[in-house]
Phi, psi and omega in degrees: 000318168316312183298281191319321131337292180284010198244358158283320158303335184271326217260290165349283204298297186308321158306330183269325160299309214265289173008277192293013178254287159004286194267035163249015166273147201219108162288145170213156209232174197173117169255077198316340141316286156349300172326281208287353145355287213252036172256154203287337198284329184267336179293345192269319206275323179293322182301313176297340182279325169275302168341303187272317159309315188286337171285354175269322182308312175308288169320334175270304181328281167317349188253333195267335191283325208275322115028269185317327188278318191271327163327317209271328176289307164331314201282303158010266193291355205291330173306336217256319221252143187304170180299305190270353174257000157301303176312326169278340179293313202268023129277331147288341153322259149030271207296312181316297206273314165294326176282306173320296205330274198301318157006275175318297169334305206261326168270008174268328183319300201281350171283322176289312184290322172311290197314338170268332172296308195277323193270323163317292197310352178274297155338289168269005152280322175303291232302337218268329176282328169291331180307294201326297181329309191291287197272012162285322215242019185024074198257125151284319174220160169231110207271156176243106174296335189321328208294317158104354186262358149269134203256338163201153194182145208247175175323322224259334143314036244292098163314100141347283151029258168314298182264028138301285202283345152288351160304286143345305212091357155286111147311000000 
């Protein structure tokens, strides 16, 4: 019966430990949009991001006038020109018009990948400061609201945010 007495009190006590380990845990929330909103570095990157889209733009523009030009000699000329070199204009067309295609292809492909170039190293300097933030400030978890998948947080939840971005240097 002793045995049994002490081993309820060690069962007790520990249950009551593991309680109180529990309610020490400490959340924080962070709407990582937002973050990079307002980092100074996504205002740089997107300005290189338009640049490098208006040079794709240009190059394609110029491939669509020339395309618009041989057409247009084409339509001219198609009365006046024998069968094979008719056959050859709108084989050059064709050719003209498939080079655009992929042209177009390859620049939404090379756009996309810039824009993941310019944007990753911004991207891990937030991560690396809500890390920092989280384990300065003994954050057991840290939630991203941007994400739409919390569906609630209480009071009791520590905006991030603000000493994120004081981290940053950011104002």
């Amino acid at each position: 019966m002793k045995r049994f007495l002490t081993l309820v009190a060690v069962l007790t006590l520990t249950a009551m430990a593991t309680v109180s380990n529990a309610q020490n845990f400490k959340f924080g929330h962070i709407d990582s949009g937002q973050l990079l909103q307002q980092m100074p570095e996504r205002e740089q990157a997107r300005a290189q991001l338009e640049k490098y889209a208006k040079q794709l733009e240009d190059q394609m523009a110029a491939m669509q006038s020339e395309l618009e030009n041989k057409y247009q000699q084409y339509l001219e000329q198609r009365d006046s020109l024998p069968q094979v070199l008719l056959e050859a204009k709108e084989s050059e067309l064709t050719n003209i018009q498939q080079r655009l295609q992929a042209f177009q292809q390859t620049a939404q492909k090379d756009l996309s990948n810039k824009e993941g170039e310019l944007l990753q190293p911004i991207i891990d300097k937030a991560k690396k400061a809500i890390d920092e933030v989280a384990a300065e400030n003994n954050f057991t978890y840290v939630f991203d609201m941007s994400m739409g998948a919390i569906l609630y947080h209480s009071e009791q939840s520590v905006d991030m945010l603000p000493l994120v971005l004081k981290k940053l240097g950011i104002k």
